[in-house]
Backbone as CSV, one residue per row, in Angstrom:
resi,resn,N_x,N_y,N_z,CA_x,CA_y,CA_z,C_x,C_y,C_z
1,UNK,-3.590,-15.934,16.731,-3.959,-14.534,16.794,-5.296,-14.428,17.519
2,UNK,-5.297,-13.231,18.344,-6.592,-13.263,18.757,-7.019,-11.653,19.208
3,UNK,-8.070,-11.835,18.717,-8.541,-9.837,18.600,-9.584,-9.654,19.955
4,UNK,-8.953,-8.631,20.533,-9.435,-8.013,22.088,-10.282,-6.555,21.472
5,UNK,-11.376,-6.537,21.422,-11.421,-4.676,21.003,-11.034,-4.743,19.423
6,UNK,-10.303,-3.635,19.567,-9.424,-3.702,18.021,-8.156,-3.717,18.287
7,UNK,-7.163,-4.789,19.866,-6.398,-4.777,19.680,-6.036,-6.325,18.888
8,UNK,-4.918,-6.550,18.874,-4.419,-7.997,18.191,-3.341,-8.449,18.841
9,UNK,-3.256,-9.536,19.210,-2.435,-10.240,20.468,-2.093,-11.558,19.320
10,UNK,-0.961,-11.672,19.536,-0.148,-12.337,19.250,0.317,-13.660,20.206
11,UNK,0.587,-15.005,19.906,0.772,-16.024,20.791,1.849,-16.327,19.921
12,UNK,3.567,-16.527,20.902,4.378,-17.043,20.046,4.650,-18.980,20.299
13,UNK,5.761,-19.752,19.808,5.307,-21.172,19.457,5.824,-21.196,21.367
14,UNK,5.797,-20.691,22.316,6.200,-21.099,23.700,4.663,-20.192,24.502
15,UNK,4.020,-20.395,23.670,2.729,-19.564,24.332,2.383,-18.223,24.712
16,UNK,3.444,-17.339,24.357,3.499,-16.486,25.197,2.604,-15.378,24.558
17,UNK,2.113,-14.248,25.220,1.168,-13.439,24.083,1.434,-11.975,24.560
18,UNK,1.598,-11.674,23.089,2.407,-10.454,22.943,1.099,-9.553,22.378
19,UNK,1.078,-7.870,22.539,0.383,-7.258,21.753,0.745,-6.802,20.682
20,UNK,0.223,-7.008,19.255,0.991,-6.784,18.248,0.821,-5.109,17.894
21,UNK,-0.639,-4.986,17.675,-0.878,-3.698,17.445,-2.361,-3.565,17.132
22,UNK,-2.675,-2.338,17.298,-4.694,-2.422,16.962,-4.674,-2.919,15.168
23,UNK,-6.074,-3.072,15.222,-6.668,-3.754,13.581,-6.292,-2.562,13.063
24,UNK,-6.788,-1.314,13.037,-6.517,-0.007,11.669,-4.956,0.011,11.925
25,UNK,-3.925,-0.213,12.457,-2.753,-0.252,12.387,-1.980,-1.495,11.266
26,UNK,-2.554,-2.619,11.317,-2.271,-3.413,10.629,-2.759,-3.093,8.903
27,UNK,-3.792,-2.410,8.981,-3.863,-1.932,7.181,-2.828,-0.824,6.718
28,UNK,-1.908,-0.658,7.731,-0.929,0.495,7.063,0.070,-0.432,7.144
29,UNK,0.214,-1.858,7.557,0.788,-2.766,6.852,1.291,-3.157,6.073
30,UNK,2.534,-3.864,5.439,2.485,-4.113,3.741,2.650,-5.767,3.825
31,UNK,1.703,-6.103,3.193,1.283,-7.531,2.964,1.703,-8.208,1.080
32,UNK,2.338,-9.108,1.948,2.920,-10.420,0.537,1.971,-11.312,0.812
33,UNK,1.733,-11.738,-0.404,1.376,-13.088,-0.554,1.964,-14.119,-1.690
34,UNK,2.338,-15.457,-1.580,2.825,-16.192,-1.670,2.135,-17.384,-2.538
35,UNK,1.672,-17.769,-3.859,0.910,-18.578,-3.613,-0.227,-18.408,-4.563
36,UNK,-0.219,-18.249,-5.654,-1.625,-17.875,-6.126,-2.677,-18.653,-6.808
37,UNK,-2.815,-19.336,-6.110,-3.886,-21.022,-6.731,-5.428,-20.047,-6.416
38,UNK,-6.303,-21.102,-5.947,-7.478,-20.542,-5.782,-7.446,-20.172,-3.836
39,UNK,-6.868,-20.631,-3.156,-6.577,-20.000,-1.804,-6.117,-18.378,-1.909
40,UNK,-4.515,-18.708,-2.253,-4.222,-17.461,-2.340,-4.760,-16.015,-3.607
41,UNK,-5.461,-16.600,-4.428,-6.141,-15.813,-5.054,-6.678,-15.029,-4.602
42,UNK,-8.016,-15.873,-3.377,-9.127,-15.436,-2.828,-8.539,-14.261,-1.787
43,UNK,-7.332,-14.939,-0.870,-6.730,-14.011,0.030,-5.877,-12.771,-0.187
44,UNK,-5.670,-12.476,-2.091,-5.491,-11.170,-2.337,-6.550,-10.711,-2.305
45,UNK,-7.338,-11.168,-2.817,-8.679,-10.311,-3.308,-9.278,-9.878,-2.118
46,UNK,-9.294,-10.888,-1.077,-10.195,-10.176,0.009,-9.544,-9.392,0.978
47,UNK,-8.093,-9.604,0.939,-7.215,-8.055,1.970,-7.307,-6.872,0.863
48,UNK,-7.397,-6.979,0.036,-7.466,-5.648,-1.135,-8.784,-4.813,-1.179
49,UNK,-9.662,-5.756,-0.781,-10.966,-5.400,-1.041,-11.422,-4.962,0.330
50,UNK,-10.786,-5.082,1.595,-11.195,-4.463,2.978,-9.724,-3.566,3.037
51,UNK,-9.087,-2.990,2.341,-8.523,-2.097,2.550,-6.914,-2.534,3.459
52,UNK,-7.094,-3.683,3.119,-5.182,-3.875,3.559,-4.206,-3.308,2.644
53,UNK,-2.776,-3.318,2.322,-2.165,-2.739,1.717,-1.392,-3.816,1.111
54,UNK,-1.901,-4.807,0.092,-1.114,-5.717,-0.390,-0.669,-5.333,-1.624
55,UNK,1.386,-5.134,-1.307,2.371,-4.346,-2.097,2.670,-5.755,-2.842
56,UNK,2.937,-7.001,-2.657,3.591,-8.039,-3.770,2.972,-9.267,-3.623
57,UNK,2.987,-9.650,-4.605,2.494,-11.107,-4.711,3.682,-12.021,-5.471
58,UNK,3.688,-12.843,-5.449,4.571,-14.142,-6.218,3.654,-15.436,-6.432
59,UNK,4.401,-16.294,-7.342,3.787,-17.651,-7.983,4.719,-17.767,-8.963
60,UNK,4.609,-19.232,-8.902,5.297,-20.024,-10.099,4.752,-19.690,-11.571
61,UNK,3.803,-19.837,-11.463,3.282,-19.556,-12.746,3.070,-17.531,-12.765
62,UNK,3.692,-17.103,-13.480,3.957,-15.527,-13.464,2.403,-14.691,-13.772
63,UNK,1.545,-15.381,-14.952,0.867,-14.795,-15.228,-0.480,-14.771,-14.319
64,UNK,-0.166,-15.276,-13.109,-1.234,-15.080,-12.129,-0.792,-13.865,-11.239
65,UNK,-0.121,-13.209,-11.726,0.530,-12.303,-10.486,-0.043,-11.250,-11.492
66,UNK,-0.371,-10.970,-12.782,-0.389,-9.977,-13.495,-2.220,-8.990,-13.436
67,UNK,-3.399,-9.774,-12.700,-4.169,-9.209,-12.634,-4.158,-8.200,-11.150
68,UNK,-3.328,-8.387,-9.879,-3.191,-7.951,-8.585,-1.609,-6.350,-9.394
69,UNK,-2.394,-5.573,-9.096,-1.350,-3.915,-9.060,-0.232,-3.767,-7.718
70,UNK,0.328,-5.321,-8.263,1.317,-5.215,-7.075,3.001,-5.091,-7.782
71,UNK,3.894,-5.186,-6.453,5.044,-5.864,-7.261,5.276,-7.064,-7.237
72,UNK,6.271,-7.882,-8.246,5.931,-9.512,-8.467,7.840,-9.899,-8.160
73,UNK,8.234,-9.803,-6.843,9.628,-9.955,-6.743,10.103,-11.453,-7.491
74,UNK,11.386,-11.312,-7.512,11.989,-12.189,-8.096,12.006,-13.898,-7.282
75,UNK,11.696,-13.479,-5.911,12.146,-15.161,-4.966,11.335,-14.765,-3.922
76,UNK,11.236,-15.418,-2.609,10.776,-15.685,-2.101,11.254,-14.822,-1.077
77,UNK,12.344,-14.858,-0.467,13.555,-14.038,0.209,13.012,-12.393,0.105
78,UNK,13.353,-12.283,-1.576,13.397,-10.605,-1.829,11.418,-10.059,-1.398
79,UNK,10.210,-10.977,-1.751,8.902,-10.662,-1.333,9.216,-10.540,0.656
80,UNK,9.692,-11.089,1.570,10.076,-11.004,2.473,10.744,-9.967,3.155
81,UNK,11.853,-9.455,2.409,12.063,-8.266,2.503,11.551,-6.956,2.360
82,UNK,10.752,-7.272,1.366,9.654,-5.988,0.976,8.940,-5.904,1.609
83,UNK,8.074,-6.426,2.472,6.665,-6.558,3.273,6.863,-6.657,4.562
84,UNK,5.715,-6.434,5.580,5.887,-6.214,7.475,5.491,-7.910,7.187
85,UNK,4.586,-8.222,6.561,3.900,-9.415,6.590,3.319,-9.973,5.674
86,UNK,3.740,-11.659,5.684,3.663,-12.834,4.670,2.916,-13.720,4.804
87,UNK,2.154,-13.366,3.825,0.698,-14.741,3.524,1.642,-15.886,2.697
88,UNK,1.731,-17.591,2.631,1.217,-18.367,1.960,0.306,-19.002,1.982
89,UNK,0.375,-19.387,0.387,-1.060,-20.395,0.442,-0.865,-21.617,-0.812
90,UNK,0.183,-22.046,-0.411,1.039,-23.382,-1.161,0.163,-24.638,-0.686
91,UNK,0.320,-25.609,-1.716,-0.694,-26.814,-2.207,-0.043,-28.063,-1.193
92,UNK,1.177,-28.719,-1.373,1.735,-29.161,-0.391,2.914,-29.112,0.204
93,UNK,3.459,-29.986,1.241,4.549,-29.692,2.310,5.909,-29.477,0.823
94,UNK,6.128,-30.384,-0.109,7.250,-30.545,-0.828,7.281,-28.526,-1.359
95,UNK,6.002,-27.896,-1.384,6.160,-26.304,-1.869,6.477,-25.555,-1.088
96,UNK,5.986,-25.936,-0.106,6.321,-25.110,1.679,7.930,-25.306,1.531
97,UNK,8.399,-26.213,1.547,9.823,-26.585,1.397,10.441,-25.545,0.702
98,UNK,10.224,-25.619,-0.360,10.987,-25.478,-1.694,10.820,-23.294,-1.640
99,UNK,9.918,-22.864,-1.170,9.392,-21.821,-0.904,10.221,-21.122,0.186
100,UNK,10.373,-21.737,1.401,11.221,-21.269,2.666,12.784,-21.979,2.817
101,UNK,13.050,-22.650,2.343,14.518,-22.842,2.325,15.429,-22.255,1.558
102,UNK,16.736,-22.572,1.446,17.629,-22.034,0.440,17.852,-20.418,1.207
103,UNK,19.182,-19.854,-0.064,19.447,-18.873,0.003,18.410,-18.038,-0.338
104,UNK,17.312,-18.032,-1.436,16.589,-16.936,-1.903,14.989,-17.434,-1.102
105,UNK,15.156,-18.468,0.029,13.897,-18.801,0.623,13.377,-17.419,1.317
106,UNK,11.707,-17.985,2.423,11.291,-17.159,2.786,12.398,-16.942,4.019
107,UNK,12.680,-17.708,4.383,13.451,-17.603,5.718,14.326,-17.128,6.180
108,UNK,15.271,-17.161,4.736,16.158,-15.942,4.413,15.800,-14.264,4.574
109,UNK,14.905,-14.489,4.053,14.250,-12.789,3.770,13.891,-12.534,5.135
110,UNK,13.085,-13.212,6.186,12.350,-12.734,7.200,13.421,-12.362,8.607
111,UNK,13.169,-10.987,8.445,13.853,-10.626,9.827,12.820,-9.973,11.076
112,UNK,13.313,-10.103,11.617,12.623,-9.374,13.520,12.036,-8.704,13.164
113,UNK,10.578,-8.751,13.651,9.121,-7.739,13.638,8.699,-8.185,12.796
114,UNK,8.978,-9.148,11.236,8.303,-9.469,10.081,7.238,-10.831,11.129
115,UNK,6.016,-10.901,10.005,4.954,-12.043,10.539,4.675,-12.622,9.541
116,UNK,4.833,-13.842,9.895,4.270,-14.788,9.040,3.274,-15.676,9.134
């Protein structure tokens, strides 16, 4: 990602760079996050606290999802569906795994225009 002004340019994995949309466009956004250790903790707290629009969070452990006034979907898939765009912030590759594969993975959920 890389910010021109207040626009935001996008580089996809063949280099190519796309304009995504200006910065105040992206806070009317709806942002997931994935993940709630002390990374993804920090990265609700600080899109919440500059005014992003973070609608869901998820984690294994449930009762970390209960201090963020979000919704807490059921999988990984259905947070994907709900949101323009998906934060993780998983510990290692075996969670990344286990997180984006499968039927109820992220990968499932993510369709055209979603960012991850």
């Amino acid at each position: 990602m890389l910010r021109v002004g207040t626009q935001v340019v996008l580089t996809n994995l063949r280099g190519q760079a796309r304009l995504f949309s200006s910065a105040p466009d992206l806070k009317l956004k709806k942002v997931g996050v994935i993940g709630l250790g002390n990374v993804g903790n920090a990265v609700v707290k600080n899109l919440q606290r500059t005014g992003y629009n973070v609608t869901s969070v998820l984690d294994v452990d449930k009762s970390k999802c209960s201090p963020f006034n979000c919704s807490t979907p059921t999988d990984p898939k259905s947070l994907a569906e709900q949101v323009d765009v998906v934060f993780t912030a998983l510990p290692m590759p075996p969670h990344v795994r286990s997180v984006f594969e499968g039927d109820t993975g992220l990968l499932a959920g993510i369709s055209e225009g979603k960012i991850w």
